[in-house]
N, C-alpha and C positions, 0 to 999 in steps of 0.2 A: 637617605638624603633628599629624594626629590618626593617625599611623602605628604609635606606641606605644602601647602596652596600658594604662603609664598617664591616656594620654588620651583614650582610649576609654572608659575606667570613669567618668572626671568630663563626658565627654559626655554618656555614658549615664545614669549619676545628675540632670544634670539635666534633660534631656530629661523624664525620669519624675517629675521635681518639676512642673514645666512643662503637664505631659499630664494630670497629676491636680489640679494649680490649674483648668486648663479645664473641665476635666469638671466638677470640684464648682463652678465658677461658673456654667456653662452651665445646670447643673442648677437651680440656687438661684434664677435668674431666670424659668427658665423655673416655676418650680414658683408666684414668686409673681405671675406674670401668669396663672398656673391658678388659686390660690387665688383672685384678684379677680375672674376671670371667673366660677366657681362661685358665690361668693359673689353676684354681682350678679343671676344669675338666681335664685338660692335668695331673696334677698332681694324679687324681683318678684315671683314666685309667691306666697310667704307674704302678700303685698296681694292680687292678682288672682285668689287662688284663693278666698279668703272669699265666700262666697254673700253678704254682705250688702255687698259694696264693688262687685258687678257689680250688684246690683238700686237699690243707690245711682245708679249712674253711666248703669241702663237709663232710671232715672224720672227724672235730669236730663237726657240727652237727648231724651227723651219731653216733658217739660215746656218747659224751655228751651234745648236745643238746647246748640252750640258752648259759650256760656258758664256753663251750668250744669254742663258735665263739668267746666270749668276749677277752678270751687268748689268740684265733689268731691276732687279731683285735689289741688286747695291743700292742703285741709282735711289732705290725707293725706301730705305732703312730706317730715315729718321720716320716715315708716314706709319714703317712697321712694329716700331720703336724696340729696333734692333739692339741691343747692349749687353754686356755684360752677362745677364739672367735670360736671355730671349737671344734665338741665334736659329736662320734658314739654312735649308738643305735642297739639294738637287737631287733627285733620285728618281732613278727608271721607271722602266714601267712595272718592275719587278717588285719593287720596293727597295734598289738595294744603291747604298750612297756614291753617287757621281761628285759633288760640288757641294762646296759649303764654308759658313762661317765659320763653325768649331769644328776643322775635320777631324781631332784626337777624341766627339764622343763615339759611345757606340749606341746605336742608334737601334732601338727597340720595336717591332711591329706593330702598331698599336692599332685599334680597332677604325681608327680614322685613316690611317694609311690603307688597310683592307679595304675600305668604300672607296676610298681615289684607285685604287688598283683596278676595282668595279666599275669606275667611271662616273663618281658620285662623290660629292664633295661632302669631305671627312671632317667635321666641325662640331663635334658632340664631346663633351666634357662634361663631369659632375663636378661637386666643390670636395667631395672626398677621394679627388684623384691627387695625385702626387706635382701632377703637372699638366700643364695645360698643351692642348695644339693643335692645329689646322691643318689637313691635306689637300692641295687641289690640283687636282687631273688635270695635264695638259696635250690637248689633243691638234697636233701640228697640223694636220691635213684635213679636221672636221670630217675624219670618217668615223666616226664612231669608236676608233682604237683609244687608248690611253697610251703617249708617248714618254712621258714624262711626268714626275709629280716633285710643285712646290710644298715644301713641309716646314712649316714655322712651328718651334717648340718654345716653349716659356717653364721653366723648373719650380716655380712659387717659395722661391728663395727667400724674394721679397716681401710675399707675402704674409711668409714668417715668421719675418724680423720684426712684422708691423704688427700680427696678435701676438705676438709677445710681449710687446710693448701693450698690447691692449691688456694683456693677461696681467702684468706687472700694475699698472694702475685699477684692476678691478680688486686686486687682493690689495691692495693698500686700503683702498676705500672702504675693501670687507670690514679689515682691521678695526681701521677707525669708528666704522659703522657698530661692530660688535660689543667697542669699550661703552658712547654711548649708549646699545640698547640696555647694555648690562646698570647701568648708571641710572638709567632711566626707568629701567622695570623692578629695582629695589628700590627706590622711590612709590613706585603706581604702586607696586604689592602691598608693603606695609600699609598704605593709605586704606587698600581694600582689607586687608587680614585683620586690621586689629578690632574691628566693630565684628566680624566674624568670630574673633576668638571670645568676645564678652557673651556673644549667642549660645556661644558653644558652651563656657561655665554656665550660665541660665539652665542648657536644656540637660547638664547635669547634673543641676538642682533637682527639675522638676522629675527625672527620671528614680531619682532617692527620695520620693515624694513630700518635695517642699514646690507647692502650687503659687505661693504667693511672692511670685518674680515682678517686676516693673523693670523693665531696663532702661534706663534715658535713650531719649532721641536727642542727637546730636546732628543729625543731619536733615533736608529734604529729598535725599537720591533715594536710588533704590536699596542703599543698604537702611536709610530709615527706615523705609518703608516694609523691610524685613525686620528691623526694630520692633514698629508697632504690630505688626502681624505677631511677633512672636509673642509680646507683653497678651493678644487676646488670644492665642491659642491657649497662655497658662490660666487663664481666667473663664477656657469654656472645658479643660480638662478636668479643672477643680469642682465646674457643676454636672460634668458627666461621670466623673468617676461618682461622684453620690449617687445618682440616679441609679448608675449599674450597680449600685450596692444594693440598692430596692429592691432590682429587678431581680438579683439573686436569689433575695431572701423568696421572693415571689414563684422562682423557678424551683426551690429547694423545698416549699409548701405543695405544690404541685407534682413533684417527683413523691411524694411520700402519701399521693394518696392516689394518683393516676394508677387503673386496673394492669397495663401493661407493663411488662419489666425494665428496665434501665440499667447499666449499667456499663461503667467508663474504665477507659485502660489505658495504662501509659505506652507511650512507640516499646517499650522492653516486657509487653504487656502485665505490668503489676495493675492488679484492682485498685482504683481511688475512690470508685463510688458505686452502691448498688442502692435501688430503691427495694423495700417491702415484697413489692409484686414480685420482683424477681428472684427475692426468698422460696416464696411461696412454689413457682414456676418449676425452678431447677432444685429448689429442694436443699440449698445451699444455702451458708449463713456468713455476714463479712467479714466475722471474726475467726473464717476458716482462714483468711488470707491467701485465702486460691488467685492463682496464675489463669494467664489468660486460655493455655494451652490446656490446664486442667480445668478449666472451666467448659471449656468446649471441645475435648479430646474428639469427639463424632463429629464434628463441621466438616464439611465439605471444603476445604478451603485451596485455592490456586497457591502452586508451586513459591511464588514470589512472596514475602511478603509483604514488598515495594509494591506490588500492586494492590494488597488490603490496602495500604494505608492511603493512595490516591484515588480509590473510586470505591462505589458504592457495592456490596457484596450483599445479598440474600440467600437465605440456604434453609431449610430442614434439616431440626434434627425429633428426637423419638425419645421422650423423659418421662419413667412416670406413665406410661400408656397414653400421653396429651402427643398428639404433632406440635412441634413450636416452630414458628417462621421465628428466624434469627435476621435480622437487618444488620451490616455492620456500616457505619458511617467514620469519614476520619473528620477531627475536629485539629485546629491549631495550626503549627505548619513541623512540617516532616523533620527542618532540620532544626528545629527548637523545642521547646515546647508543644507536645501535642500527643492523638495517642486515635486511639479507635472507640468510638459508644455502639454498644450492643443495644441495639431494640428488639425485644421478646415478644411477642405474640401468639396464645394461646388459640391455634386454628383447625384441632379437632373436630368438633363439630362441623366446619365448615367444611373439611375434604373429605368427613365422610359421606355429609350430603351432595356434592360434587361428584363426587367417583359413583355413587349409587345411581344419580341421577345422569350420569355421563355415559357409560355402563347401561343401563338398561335401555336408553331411548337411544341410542347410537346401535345399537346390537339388534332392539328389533327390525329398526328401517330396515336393515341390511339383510338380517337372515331372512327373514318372512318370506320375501321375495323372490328369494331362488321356489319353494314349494308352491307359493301360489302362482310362480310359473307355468310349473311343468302341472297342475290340476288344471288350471283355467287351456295348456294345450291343448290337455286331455278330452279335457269336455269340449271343446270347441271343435276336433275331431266328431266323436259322438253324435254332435248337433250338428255339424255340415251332412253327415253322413248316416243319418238315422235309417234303421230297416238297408241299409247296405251293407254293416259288418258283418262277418261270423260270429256268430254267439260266443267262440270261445276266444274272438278277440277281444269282441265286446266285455266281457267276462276282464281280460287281462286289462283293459284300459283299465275299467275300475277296479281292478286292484292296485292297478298305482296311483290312480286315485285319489282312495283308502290310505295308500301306504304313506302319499304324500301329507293328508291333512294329519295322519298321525304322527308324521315326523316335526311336521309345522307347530303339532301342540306341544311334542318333546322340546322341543325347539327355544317356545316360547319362555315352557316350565325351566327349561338350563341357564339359558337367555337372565333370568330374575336371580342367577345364583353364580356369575359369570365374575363378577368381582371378588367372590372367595379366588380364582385361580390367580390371579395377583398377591395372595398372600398365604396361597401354599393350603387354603380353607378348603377345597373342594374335593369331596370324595367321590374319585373314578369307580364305573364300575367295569372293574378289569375281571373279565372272562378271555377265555380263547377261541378264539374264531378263525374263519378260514380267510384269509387275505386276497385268494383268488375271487372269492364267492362276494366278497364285497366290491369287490372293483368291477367285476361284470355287473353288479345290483349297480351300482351308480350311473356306470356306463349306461345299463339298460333305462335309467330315469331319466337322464340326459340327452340319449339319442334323438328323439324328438324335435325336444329344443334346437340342437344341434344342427339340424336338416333344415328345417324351419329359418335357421341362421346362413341357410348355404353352404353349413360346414361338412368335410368327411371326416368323421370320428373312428379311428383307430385305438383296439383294445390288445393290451397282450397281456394276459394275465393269466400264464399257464399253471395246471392243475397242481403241476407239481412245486408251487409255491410254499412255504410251510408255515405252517398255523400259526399264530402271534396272539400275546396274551396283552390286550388294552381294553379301553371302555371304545366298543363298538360301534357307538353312535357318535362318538365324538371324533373317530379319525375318519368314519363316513364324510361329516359334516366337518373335515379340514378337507378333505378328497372334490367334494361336494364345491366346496368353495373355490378353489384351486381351478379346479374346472368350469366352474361360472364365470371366472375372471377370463379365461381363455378365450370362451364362446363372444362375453362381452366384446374384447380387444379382436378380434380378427374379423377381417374381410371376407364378405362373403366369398365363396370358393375356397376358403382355407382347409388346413389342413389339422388336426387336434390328435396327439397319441398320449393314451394314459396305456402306462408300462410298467411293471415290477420283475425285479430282479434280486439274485445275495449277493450281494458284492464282498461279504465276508462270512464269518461264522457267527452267528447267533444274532444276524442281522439283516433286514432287508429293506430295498427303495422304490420308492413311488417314484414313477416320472411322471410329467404335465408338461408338455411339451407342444408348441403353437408356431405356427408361422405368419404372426400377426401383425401390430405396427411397432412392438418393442416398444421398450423404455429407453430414452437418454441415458448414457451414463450416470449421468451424474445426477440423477433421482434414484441411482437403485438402493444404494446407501442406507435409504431413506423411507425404503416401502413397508418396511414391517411398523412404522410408528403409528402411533393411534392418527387417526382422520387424515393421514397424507393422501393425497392424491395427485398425481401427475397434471393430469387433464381434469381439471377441477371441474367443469361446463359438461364434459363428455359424462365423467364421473356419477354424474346428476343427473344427468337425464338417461344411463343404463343402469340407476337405481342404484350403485353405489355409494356408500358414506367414508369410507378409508378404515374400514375398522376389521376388514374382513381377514386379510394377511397377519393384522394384529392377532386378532382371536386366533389365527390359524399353528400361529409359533409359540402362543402358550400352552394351547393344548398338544402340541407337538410334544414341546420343554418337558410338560407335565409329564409323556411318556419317555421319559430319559431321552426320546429323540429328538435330531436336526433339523432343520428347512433353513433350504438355502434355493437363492436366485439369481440367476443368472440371463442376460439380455440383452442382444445389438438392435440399436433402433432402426427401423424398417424392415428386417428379417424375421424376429418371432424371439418369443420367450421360453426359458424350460426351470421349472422348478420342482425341485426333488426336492423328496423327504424320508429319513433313513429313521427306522426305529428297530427298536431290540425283541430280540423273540422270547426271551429270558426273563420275562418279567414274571412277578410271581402275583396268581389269580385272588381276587378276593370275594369273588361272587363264583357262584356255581360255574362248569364250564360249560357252553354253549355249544354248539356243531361245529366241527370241523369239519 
């Protein structure tokens, strides 16, 4: 019923007749149960303020008590406009009734009588009380007692009778008020609706595409002026829809030769369109009539797929031996018309050069460092202290040395072959070795360092640890690292224990354990990822790159084993690592 416009305006009109009858009735009554209320204390006051109506009413209670107030009180009825609806009382000091006009009411305590009992005159009334009235203390002897108390009450009887009256003439007026708006706003409507409804057949013309509307103008208001607007809206549709015709054919020459792939899907994702490249890409042809889902069953795609279709999605997938970047874009709108475009990207070559080049020059900064360390200690030992060592310590510096710059050049040579262990490419060489004898060999490279840092280094790597079969140099060089990071992070005076233990059968754990400056929670999540760094500044200037932790959980992985970390910032860090003993050798076995 109220779907058209013209009945919307004669809703509206009287609604607004309706709203504004209320208001000015609401108004009107409420103003004259304020005027009656004002009036009745302005009218108490002008008696009770007179010095000579209080010294009257002090020397009749003084003389005669209850019934001599009642005489003064009489004497003064027409000033108090005593009548019918309004009628005084005598009453103690208690509150409780001696004298009065109407002696059959019964007479209620009211918050004004409480203040004259208090000795404070009781004259406070709102307009939503029931009834109005005045107490006033009378104190016979001016000692500060309360002897007596005059009590004028008024019922708003009267009051009643007269917004009644006011109520009965505001619904009449409504009445009348309603028939005209109703009269008056099917008049306005039609005048508005019917140049509206000829707009409205036009713009269902032009939508069944007939462009060549003119509607007369028949007016100069604003519904002409909605006229002429619409006659050139149908005359700039009919030169833009050509145009877009153009442009299509131009977007459609362009898709069928551009090297990247294309291709569009409806919201229920059916294929409507693939260009050539995207043949070629994924290998797929249009006349398979593939679905969106079999089109891209390997996309990484979010749970929703209200969120495909509102924002922009990028992903990898692997077809073919090419990496494709997949962009998905939504076109149209969600609840009509629309769907998702897949942009293809052929970016092989590009992330093999990336990771090779990411990979090697983030690996070296990082590892080099730890070995040309502990040589440049070495020697600098050596040279402070030349012709002062024992030959056969002399002897043991340089063999670490030795041992270092050979590790350095291992290092480098793994370093260049470090992105095979991301795809599983990199052949260990697993021998069996002794786990204790490695842990005291690092210990022993490190200690140095260590001292040098202010640190005490703590070793427990008892003999009876049992031999584990992995590539030897490469759980040194997670051991290695593990421990650098220690030495890095703590204060000098600290404390560093590397520990192994079996905490099960056919398996045992590295501790690395520091009481340094820890990590925030809420970075530790986050430590094994390539180039993270906590203290980005700090990071940099102890020769770190964020890559060290990374390298340190692949080559773990690689040997079926764990690393994991753990760390309260300001206390220290401990990071274990658990590998299997049970691995089977593929290189000759080395010492145990």
């Amino acid at each position: 019923m109220f779907r058209s416009l013209h009945m919307k305006l004669v809703l509206i009109l009287v609604l607004m007749i309706i709203s504004v009858m209320a208001v000015v009735g609401t108004f009107l009554i409420n103003s004259v149960n304020t005027f009656y209320l004002d009036s009745f204390y302005e009218q108490m006051q002008n008696v009770f303020n007179q010095s000579s109506t209080m010294d009257s009413l002090k020397d009749a209670a003084a003389e005669q008590g209850a019934p001599g107030l009642q005489t003064v009180i009489a004497a003064r009825e027409s000033a108090l406009g005593i009548d019918d609806y309004r009628n005084y009382y005598i009453l103690d000091a208690e509150g409780r009734y001696l004298e009065g006009s109407n002696p059959n009411i019964t007479l209620t305590r009211t918050s004004n009588i409480v203040a004259a009992m208090a000795g404070e005159l009781g004259a406070r009334s709102s307009v939503s009380d029931s009834m109005m009235d005045i107490a006033v203390p009378i104190d016979k002897e001016d000692d500060g007692s309360v002897d007596y108390i005059v009590y004028i009450t008024d019922d708003k009887s009267e009051i009643s009778d007269l917004s009644w009256r006011f109520f009965q003439i505001v619904m009449q007026a409504m009445m009348f008020g309603l028939l005209a708006a109703i009269l008056l706003s099917f008049l306005l409507s039609k005048t508005i609706t019917t140049p509206i409804e000829r707009i409205t057949e036009g713009a269902r013309s032009i939508a069944e595409g007939n462009f060549d509307q003119d509607l007369g103008v028949q007016s100069s208001d604003e519904i002409g002026e909605l006229t002429r607007s619409f006659n050139y809206m149908a005359q700039r549709l009919k030169s833009t829809v050509g145009e877009v015709q153009g442009e299509r054919d131009k977007l459609n020459t362009l898709f069928l030769h551009m090297t990247d792939g294309v291709a569009a899907f409806t919201t229920e994702g059916r294929l409507i369109h693939m260009n050539p490249a995207t043949e070629n890409l994924l290998g797929v042809r249009m006349e398979d009539h593939l679905t969106f889902d079999e089109m891209f069953a390997d996309l990484d795609m979010p749970n929703s797929d209200e969120t495909v279709m509102r924002s922009f999605l990028t992903s990898e997938i692997t077809r073919r031996d090419r990496v494709l970047s997949v962009t998905l874009a939504p076109y149209g709108a969600l609840d009509g018309e629309g769907g998702v475009i897949a942009v293809i990207h052929d970016i092989t070559e590009q992330r093999r050069l990336d990771d090779a080049r990411r990979e090697f020059v983030a690996n070296v900064s990082h590892e080099l460092r730890t070995p040309l360390t502990n040589i440049r200690s070495y020697t600098e030992t050596l040279l402070d202290a030349a012709g002062d060592i024992p030959l056969d310590t002399e002897k043991q510096f340089l063999g670490v040395i030795s041992s270092e710059s050979e590790r350095m050049a291992r290092i480098v040579t793994d370093l260049l072959t470090l992105s095979k262990l991301d795809y599983g490419r990199m052949e260990l060489r697993m021998t069996r070795f002794s786990l204790s004898e490695l842990l005291k060999k690092v210990a022993n490279a490190m200690k140095l360092t260590a001292q040098n840092n202010g640190h005490e280094m703590i070793v427990e790597a008892p003999d009876t640890l049992p031999s584990i079969v992995g590539d030897r140099e490469r759980i040194e060089q997670v051991v290695v690292n593990i421990l650098s990071n220690a030495v890095k992070y703590t204060p000098s005076g600290g404390h560093i224990r590397l520990s192994a233990c079996v905490p099960a059968e056919n398996r045992v754990r590295i501790t690395v354990e520091d009481d340094g400056v820890g990590i925030p929670a809420a970075d530790v999540p986050r430590l094994f990822e390539r180039f993270y760094r906590v203290d980005k500044a700090r990071s940099r200037a102890a020769g770190g790159t964020g890559l060290g932790l990374a390298i340190a959980k692949e080559i773990v992985e690689q040997h079926e084993g764990k690393i994991a970390l753990a760390s309260e910032y300001g206390k220290g860090t401990m990071v274990t690592i658990t590998l299997p003993t049970n691995l089977t050798p593929n290189r000759e076995e080395g010492p145990v």
